[in-house]
C-alpha positions in Angstrom: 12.0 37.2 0.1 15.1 34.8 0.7 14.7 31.6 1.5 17.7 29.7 1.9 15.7 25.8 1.8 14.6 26.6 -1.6 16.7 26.6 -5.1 16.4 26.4 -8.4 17.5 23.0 -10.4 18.1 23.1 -14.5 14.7 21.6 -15.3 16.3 18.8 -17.5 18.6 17.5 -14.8 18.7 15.2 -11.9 18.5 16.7 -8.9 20.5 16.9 -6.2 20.2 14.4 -3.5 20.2 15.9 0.4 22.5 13.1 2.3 20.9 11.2 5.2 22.6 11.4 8.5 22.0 7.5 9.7 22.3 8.8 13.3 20.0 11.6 13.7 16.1 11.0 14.3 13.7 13.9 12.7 13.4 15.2 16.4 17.3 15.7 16.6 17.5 17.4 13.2 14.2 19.9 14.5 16.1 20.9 17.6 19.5 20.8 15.8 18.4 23.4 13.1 16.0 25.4 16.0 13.1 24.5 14.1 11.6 22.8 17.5 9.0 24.8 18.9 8.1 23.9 22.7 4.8 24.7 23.9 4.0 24.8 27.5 1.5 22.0 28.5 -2.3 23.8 28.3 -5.3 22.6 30.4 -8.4 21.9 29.1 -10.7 24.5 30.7 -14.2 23.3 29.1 -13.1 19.7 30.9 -12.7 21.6 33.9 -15.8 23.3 33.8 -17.4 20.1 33.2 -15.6 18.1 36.0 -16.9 21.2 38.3 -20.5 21.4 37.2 -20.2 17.7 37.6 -19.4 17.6 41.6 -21.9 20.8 42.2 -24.7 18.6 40.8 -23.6 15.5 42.4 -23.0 13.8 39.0 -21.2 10.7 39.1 -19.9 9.6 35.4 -19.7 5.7 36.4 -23.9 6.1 36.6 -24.5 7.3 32.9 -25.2 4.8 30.4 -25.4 5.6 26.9 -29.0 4.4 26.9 -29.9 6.4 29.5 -30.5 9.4 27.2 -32.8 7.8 24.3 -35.7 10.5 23.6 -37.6 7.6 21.4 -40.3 5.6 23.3 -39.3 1.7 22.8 -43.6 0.9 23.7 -45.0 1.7 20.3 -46.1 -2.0 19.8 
């Protein structure tokens, strides 16, 4: 397999040093070098569902409290 990003360096000397470009960000260099990959944006379908279920059952999120769903009885003086 050929990979041009890898070489070989004589193992008892310095290695060479890839120069910095002072004006390109990583994200320049990425699409520069087509090693950008775009993905199209992807909606959530389980928070869909859930936003759904949530107006059939007449669920409004603003009621739920965190404490609303404690199984433990707090009367066990």
């Amino acid at each position: 397999m050929i990979n041009p990003s890898l070489r070989q360096e004589p193992r008892y000397e310095p290695a060479t040093v890839i120069p910095l470009k002072r004006g390109e960000s990583l994200l320049e260099w990425l699409e520069s070098n087509n090693r950008l990959v775009h993905r199209t944006a992807q909606v959530d379908e389980d928070e869909e569902a859930e936003e759904e279920f949530a107006v059939l059952m007449g669920v409004d999120e603003k009621d739920f409290d965190e404490d609303d769903d404690d199984d433990e009885d707090d009367d066990d003086d």
